[in-house]
C-alpha positions as CSV (number, residue, x, y, z in Angstrom):
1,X,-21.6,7.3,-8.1
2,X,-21.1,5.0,-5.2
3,X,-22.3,1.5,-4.1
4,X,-25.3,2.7,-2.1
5,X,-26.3,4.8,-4.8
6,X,-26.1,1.9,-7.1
7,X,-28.0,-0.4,-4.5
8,X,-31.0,1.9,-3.8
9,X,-31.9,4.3,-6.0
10,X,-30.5,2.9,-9.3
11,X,-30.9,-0.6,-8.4
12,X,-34.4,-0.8,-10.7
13,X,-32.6,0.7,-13.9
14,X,-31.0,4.4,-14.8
15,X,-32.0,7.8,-14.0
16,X,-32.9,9.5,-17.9
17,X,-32.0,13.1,-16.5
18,X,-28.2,13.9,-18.5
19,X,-26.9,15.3,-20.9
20,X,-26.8,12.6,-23.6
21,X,-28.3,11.9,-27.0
22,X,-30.5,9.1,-26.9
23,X,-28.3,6.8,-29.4
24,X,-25.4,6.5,-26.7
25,X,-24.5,5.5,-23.1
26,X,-23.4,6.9,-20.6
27,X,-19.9,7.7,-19.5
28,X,-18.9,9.2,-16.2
29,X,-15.6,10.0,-17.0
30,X,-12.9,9.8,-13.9
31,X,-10.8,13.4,-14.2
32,X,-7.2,13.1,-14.3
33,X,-4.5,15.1,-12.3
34,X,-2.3,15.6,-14.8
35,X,-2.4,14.6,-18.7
36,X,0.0,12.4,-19.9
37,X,0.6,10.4,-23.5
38,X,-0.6,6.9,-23.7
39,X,0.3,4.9,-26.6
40,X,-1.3,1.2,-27.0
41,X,-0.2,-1.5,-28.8
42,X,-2.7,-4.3,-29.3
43,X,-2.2,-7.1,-31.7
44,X,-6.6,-7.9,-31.4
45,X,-7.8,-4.3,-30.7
46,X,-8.9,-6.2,-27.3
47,X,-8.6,-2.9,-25.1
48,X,-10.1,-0.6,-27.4
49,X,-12.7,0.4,-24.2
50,X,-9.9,1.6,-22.3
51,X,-8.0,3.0,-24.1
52,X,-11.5,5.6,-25.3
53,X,-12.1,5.8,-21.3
54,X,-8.0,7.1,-20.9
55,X,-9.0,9.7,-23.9
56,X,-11.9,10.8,-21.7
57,X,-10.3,11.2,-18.6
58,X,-8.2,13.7,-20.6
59,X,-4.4,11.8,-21.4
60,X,-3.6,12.0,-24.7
61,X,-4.0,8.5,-26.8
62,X,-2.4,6.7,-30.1
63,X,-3.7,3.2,-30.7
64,X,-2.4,0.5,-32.5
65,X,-4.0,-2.8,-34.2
66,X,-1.7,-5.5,-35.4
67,X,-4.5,-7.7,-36.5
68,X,-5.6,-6.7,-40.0
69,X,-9.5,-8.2,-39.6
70,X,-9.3,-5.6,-36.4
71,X,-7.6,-2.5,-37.7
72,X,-11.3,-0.7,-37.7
73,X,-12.2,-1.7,-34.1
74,X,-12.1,1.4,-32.2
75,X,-11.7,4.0,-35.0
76,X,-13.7,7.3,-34.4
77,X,-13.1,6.5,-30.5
78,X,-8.8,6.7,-30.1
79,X,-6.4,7.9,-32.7
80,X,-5.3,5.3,-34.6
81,X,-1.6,4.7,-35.9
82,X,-0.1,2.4,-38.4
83,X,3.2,2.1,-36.9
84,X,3.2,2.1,-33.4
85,X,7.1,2.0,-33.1
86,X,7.0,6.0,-34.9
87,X,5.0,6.6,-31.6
88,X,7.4,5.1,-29.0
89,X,9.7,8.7,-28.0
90,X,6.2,10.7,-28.0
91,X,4.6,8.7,-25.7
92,X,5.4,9.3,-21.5
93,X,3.4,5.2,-21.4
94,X,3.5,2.6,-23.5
95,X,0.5,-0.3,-22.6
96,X,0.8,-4.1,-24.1
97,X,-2.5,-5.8,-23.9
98,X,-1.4,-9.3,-24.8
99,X,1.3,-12.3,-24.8
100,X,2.0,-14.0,-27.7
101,X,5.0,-12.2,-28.0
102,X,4.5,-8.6,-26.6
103,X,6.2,-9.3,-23.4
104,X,9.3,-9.4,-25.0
105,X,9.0,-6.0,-26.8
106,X,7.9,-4.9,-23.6
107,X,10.8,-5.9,-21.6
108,X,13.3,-4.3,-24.4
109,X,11.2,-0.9,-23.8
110,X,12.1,-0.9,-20.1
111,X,15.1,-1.6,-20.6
112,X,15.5,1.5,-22.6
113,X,13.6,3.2,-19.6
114,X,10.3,3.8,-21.2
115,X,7.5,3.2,-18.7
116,X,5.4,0.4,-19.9
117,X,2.3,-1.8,-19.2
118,X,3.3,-5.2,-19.9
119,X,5.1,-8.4,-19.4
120,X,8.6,-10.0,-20.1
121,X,9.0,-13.1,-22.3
122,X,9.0,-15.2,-19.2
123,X,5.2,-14.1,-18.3
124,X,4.3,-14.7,-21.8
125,X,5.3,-18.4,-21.2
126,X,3.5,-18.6,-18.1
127,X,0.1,-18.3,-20.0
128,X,1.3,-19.4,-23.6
129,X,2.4,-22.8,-23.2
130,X,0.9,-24.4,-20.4
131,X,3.6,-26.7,-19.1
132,X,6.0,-24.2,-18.2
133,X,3.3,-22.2,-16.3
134,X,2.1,-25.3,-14.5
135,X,5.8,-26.3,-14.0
136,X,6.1,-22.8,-12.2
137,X,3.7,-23.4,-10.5
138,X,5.0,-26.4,-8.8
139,X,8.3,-24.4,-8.1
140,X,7.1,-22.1,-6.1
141,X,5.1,-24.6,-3.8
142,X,1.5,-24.8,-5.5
143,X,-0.4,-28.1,-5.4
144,X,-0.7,-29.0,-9.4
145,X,-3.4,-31.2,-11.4
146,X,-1.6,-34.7,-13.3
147,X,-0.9,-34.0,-16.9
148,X,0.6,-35.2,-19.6
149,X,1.9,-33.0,-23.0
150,X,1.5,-34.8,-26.2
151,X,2.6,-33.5,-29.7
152,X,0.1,-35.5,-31.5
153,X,-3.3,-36.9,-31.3
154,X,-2.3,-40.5,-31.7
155,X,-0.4,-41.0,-28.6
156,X,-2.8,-38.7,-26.9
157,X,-5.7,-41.5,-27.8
158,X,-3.3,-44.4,-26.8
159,X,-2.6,-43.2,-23.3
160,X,-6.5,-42.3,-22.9
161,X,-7.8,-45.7,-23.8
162,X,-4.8,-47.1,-21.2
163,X,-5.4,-44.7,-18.5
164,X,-9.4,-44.4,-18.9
165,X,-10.6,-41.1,-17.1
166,X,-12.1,-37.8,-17.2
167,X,-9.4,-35.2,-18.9
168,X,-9.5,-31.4,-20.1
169,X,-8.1,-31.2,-23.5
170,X,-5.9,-27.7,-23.5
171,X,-3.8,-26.7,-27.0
172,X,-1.2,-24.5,-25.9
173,X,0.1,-21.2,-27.8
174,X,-1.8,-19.3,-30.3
175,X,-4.3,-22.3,-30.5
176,X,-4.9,-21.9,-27.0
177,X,-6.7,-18.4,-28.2
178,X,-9.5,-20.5,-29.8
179,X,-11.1,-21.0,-27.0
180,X,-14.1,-23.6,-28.8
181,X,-11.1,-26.3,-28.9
182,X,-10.8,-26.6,-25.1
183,X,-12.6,-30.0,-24.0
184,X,-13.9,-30.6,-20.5
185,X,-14.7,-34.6,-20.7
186,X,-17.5,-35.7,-18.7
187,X,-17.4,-39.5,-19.3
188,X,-15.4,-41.6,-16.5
189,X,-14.1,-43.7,-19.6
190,X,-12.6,-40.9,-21.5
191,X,-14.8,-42.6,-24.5
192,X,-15.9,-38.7,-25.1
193,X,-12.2,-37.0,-24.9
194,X,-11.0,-39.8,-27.2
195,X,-13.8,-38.9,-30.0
196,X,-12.9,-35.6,-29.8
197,X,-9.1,-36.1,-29.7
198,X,-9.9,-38.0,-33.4
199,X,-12.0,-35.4,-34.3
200,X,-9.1,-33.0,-34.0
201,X,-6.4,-35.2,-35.5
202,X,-8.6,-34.7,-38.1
203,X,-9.3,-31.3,-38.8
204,X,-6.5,-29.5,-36.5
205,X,-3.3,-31.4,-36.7
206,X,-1.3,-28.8,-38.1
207,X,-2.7,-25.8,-36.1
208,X,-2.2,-28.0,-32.7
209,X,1.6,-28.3,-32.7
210,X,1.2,-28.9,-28.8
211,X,-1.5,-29.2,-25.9
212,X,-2.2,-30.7,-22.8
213,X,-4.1,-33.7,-21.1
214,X,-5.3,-32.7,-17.3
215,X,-7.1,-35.1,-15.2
216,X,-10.6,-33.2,-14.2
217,X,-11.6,-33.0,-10.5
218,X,-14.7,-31.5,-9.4
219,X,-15.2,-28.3,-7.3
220,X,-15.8,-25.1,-7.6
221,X,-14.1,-23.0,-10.7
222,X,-13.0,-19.3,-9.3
223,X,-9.7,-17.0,-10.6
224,X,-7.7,-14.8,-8.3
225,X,-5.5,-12.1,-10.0
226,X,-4.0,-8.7,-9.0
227,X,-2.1,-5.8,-10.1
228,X,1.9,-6.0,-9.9
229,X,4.3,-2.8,-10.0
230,X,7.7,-4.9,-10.7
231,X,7.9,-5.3,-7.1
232,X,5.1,-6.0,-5.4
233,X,1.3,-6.9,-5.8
234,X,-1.4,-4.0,-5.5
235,X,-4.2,-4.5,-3.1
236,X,-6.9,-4.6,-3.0
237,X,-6.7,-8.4,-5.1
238,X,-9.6,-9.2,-7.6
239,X,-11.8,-12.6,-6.8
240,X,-13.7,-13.1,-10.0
241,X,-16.0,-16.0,-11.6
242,X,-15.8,-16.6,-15.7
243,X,-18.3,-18.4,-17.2
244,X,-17.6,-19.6,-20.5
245,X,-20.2,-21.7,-21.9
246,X,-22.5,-20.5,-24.8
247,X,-25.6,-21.1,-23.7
248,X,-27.3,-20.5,-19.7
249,X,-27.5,-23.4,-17.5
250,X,-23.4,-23.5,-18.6
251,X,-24.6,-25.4,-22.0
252,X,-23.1,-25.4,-25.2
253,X,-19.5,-25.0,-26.7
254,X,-16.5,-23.0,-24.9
255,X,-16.6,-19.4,-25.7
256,X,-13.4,-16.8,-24.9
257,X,-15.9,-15.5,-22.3
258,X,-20.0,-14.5,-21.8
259,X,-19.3,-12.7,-18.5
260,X,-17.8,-12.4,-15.2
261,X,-18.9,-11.7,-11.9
262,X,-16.6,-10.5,-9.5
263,X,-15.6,-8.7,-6.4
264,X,-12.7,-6.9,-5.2
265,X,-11.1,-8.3,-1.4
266,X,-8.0,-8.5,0.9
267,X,-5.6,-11.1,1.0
268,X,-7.4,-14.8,1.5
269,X,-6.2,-18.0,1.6
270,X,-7.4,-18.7,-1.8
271,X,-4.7,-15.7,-2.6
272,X,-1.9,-16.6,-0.6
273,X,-1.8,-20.6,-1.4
274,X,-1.6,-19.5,-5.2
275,X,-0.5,-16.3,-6.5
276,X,1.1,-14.9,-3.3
277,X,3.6,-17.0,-4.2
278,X,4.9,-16.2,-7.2
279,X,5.3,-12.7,-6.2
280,X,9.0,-13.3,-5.9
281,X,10.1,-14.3,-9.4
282,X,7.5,-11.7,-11.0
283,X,9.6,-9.1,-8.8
284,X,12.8,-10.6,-10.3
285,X,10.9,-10.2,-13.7
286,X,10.0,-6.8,-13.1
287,X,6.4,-7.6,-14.2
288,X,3.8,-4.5,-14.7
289,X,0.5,-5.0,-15.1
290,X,-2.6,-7.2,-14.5
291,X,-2.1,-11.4,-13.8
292,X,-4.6,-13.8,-12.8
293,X,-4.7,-17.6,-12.0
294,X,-7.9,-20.0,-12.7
295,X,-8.3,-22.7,-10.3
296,X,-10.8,-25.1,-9.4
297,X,-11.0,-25.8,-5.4
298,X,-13.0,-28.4,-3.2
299,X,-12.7,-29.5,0.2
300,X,-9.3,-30.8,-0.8
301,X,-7.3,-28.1,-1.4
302,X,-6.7,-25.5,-4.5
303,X,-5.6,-26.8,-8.1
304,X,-4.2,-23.8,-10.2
305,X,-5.7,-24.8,-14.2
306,X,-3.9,-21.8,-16.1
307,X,-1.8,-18.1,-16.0
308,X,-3.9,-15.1,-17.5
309,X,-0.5,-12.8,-17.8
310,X,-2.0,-9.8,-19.2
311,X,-5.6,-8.3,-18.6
312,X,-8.8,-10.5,-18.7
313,X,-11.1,-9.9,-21.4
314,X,-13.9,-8.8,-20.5
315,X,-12.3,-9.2,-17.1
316,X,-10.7,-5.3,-17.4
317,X,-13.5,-3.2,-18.2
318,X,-15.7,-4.6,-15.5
319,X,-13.0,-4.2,-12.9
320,X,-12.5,0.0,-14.7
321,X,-16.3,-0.3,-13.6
322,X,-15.6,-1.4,-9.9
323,X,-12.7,1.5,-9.5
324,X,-13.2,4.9,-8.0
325,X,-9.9,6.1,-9.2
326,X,-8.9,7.3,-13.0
327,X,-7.7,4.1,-14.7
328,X,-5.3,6.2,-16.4
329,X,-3.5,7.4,-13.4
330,X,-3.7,4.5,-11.6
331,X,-1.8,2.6,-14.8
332,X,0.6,5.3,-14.7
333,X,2.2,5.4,-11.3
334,X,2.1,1.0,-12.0
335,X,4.4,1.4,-14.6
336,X,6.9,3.6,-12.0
337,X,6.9,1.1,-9.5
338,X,4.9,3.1,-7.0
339,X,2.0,1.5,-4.8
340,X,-1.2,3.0,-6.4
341,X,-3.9,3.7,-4.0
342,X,-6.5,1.4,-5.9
343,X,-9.9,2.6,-4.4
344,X,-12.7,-0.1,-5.8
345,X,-16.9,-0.1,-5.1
346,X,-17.7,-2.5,-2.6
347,X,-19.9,-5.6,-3.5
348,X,-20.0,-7.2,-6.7
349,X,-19.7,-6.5,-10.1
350,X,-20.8,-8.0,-12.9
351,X,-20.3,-8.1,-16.8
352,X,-22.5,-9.6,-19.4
353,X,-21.0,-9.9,-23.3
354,X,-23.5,-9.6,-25.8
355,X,-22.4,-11.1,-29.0
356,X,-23.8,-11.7,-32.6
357,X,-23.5,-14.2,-35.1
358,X,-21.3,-15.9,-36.0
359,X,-19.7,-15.6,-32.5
360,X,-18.1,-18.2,-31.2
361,X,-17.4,-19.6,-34.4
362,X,-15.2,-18.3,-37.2
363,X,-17.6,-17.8,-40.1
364,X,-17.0,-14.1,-42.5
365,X,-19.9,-15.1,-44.4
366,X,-22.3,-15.0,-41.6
367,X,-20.7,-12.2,-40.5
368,X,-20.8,-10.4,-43.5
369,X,-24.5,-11.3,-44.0
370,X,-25.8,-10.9,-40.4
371,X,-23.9,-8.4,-38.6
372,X,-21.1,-6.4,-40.2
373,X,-22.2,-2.8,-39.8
374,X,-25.4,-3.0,-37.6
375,X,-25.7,-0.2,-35.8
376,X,-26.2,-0.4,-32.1
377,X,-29.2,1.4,-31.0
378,X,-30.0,2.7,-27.2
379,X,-33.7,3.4,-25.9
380,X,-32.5,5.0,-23.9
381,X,-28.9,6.4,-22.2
382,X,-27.4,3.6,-20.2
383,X,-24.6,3.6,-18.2
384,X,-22.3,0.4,-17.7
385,X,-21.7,-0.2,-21.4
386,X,-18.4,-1.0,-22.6
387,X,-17.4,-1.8,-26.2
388,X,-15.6,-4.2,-28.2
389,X,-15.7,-5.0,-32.0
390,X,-17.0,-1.9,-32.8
391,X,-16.3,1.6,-34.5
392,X,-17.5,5.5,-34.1
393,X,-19.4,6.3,-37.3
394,X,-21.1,9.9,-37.5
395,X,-21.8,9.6,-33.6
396,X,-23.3,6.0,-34.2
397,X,-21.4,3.0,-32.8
398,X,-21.2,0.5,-35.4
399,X,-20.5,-3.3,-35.1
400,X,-16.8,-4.1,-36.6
401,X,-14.2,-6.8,-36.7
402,X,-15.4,-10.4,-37.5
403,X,-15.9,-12.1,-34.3
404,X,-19.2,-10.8,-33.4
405,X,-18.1,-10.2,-29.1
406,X,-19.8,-6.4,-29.6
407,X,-20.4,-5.1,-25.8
408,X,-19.9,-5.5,-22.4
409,X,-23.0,-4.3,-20.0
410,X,-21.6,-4.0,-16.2
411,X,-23.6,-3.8,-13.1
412,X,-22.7,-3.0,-9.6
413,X,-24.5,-3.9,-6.4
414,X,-23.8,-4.2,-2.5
415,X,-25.4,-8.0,-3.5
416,X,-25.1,-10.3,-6.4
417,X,-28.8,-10.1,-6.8
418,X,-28.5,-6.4,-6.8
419,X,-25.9,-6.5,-9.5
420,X,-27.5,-9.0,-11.7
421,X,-31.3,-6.6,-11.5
422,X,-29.2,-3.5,-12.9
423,X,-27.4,-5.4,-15.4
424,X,-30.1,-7.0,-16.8
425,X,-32.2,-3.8,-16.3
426,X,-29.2,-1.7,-18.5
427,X,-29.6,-4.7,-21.1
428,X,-33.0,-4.1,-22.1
429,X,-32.7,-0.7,-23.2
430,X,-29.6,-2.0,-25.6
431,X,-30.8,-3.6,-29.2
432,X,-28.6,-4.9,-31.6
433,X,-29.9,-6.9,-34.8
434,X,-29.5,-10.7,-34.1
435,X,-28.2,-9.8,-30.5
436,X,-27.9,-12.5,-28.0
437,X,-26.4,-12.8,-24.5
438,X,-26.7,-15.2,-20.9
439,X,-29.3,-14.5,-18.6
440,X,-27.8,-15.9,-15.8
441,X,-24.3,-15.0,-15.0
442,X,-24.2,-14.8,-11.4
443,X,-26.5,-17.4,-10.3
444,X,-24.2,-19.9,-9.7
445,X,-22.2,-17.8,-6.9
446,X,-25.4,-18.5,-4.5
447,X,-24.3,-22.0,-4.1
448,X,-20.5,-21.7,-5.0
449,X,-20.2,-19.0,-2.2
450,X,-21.6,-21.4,0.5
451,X,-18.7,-24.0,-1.0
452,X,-15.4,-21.0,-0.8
453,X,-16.7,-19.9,2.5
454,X,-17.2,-23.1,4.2
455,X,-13.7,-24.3,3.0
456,X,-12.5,-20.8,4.3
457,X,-11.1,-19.8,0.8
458,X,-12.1,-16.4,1.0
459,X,-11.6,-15.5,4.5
460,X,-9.4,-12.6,4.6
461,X,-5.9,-12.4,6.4
C-alpha cells in the first residue's frame, strides 16, 4: 500500500474485501529476507505492538515484562519468558525499549558482542535526569532554556515568589514517567506554579527526590529524532508533533501521550541546530537505536526542553506505519552498524491513543470495575491499529495491564487533512466499553506549519 493509494481510494475509510474475521484488524505484514531471533526485554511491556509485527514478518520472538501489573500485556501475541537473561545466547538480537536502567545492561551485552537495540548508561542520563541532558546540550553548542534544580519544594517556592514568572515544573527520574506531575504555569506571577509546588510538597515529597524549574517561552512545540547505528544517524530523520493534554482544544491534565502527528524529512535546520550535534559523543557511545529531542521554537531561535533516548511511545508504531521496509530487518542491520536503507510513505502520519478509565490517573479500582477484560470489538476489519495494554484471548483482544492506554489507530495521507479523514474514519469502526480518545490531533499543524516554515525550520539542506 502506498501514499497515493492511501490518498485516493482509501482516503474515505477501508476496502472490506480480505481475508479477515470481522473481530480483528488488519495487518499487512512486511516479509522478511531472512529469519532471525529477537529477544525483547521491556520493563512496561511498552513495545508489545512491535515486537507481534517482528513475529509476523516471520523472525522468531521471546518477550519479556519486568513490570509485574504488565506481565499479561501481549500474551497470546509473542512468546513470553520469565527470565529474559536464560534467552540471551539463543537470541541473534537483543531490543531494550527503555532507560531507567537498561542502557547499562545494554552496553555490557555489546560488550560481549551481542547485537542489541539500546542505549549506554550515559543515554539513559540524557533523558533520566534532566540536568545532565540539558547540560549536554549546552556542550555541544545548543541554545538552552534558564533553570534551576531544587531537591525540595520549599526552596523551589522561595525562589518562585523572588523571581516571579511563568515556569514548567519537570521531576526528573522515574517520577518523570508520571507524566500528570509535569506543570506548564500560565500565570506571569508564578502564583499558579507555587500552588502547585505546595500541593506537591504535600502529597509527593518522597517520590520527587529531584526536578526541575524552566522558564516557559512561547512558540511552537515540535520534536526532531532519528535512528543512530553507533556511528552515524539514519536518514531519512523523523519531524513529529506530541500532543499531550487530556482533553481537545489541548485541555485538561498532562497525559504520557494522546497522539502524534508526524512526517518523515531530510536534514533541516531544525535538525542540524539540535540533534546534528550530538552526533559525535553518541558515536563515542556507540548508541543503537531511536532518540529524539522536544523543543519549543519561535522567531528567536530553538530551545531543546528534553532527551527521549529510547523509542517514543506511541511515537514507534506510527513511524512502523510510515515505513515501506520490514521493521525487523531494518533493526537488525542498526544494531551492526550498517546504514539501513529506511524507505518511509511520504506525507503525514498520524496516531490517535484511545484509552479507558482510569487513564491518566492511577486508580485499580476503576480499572477493575470499568475496564479490565473488555473485549475490543471491530465492525468491521480496520487496518492502522496498533495495540498496547492488551492480550490475545481465544482470537479476541482483550484489555490488560492497569493503565487503561489500549490502542493506537494510525493514518496516513499525502495531507494532514487526508490523514486526519482515515484515521478518524478507522476509529469508528473500533468500540471499546467506556472508550474515549481526541478528535483533533492534527489541527494545530495548519497554523504551526505557517510558523516552522516562515522561520525556515524545516527547510531541508
Amino acid at each position: 500500500m502506498n501514499l497515493r493509494e492511501n490518498g485516493n481510494s482509501q482516503k474515505n475509510g477501508d476496502s472490506q474485501k480480505n481475508g479477515n474475521s470481522k473481530n480483528e484488524p488488519i495487518v499487512e505484514s512486511k516479509q522478511t529476507e531472512a529469519p532471525k531471533k529477537f529477544l525483547f526485554v521491556t520493563i512496561d511491556s511498552l513495545i508489545a505492538d512491535i515486537a507481534w509485527r517482528i513475529r509476523k514478518e516471520g523472525h522468531h520472538v521471546k518477550y519479556y515484562v519486568e513490570c509485574k501489573d504488565d506481565k499479561e500485556v501481549g500474551a497470546g501475541f509473542v512468546e513470553m519468558v520469565d527470565d529474559w537473561k536464560q534467552w540471551v545466547e539463543w537470541a541473534d538480537i537483543i531490543v531494550f525499549d527503555d532507560v531507567l536502567g537498561q542502557g547499562k545492561k545494554a552496553e555490557e551485552l555489546r560488550k560481549q558482542g551481542k547485537l542489541v537495540v539500546g542505549g549506554t548508561e550515559y543515554t539513559d542520563r540524557l533523558e533520566d535526569e534532566r540536568e545532565f541532558g540539558q547540560e549536554e546540550l549546552k556542550k555541544a553548542g545548543v541554545n538552552i532554556l534558564p533553570y534551576k534544580v531544587f531537591t525540595n519544594f520549599e526552596d523551589a517556592i522561595k525562589f518562585v515568589k523572588e523571581n516571579p514568572d511563568r515556569y514548567v515544573i519537570k521531576p526528573s527520574g522515574e517520577a518523570a514517567n508520571i507524566k500528570g506531575l509535569l506543570f506548564i504555569g500560565e500565570e506571569d506571577d508564578g502564583r499558579d506554579v507555587i500552588q502547585v509546588l505546595d500541593d506537591y510538597n504535600k502529597a509527593w515529597s518522597k517520590k520527587i527526590p529531584s526536578f526541575q524549574l524552566q522558564k516557559r517561552i512561547n512558540g511552537v512545540e515540535v520534536a526532531v529524532g532519528g535512528f543512530f547505528n553507533g556511528k552515524e544517524f539514519i536518514y531519512p530523520i523523523n519531524v513529529n508533533f506530541e500532543h499531550k493534554k487530556l482533553f481537545p482544544g489541548n485541555l485538561g491534565p498532562s497525559t504520557g501521550e494522546m497522539g502524534t502527528a508526524m512526517f518523515w524529512s531530510g536534514t533541516n535546520r531544525l535538525f542540524n541546530q539540535t540533534l546534528k550535534k550530538m552526533e559525535p559523543k553518541l558515536a563515542e557511545e556507540g548508541y543503537i537505536g531511536y532518540i529524539d529531542l522536544n523543543c519549543i521554537v519561535n522567531s528567536q531561535g530553538i530551545y531543546p526542553l528534553e532527551f527521549t533516548s529510547r523509542f517514543g511511545y506511541p511515537c514507534v508504531v506510527i513511524q512502523e506505519e510510515g515505513m515501506l521496509v520490514p521493521i525487523g530487518d531494518f533493526l537488525y542491520e542498526l544494531a551492526q552498524g550498517k546504514s539501513p536503507k529506511l524507505r518511509v510513505k511520504s506525507g503525514f502520519q498520524l496516531g490517535i491513543r484511545i484509552v479507558v478509565p482510569p487513564f491518566p490517573f492511577d486508580d485499580p479500582e476503576t480499572f477493575n470495575v470499568k475496564s479490565k477484560d473488555s473485549v475490543i470489538f471491530f465492525k468491521k476489519p480496520v487496518k492502522g491499529v496498533h495495540f498496547e495494554d492488551v492480550k490475545l484471548v481465544n482470537d479476541q483482544w482483550v484489555v490488560t495491564g492497569t493503565a487503561g492506554v489500549i490502542l493506537v489507530v494510525c493514518g496516513c495521507g499525502s495531507t494532514m487533512k487526508q490523514a486526519q479523514n482515515q484515521v478518524y474514519q478507522r476509529i469508528k469502526n473500533i468500540s471499546i466499553p467506556h472508550m474515549y480518545y481526541r478528535d483533533d490531533i492534527g489541527d494545530r499543524w495548519f497554523e504551526d506549519s505557517d510558523k516552522l516554515h516562515s522561520w525556515g525550520y524545516l527547510r531541508e539542506t
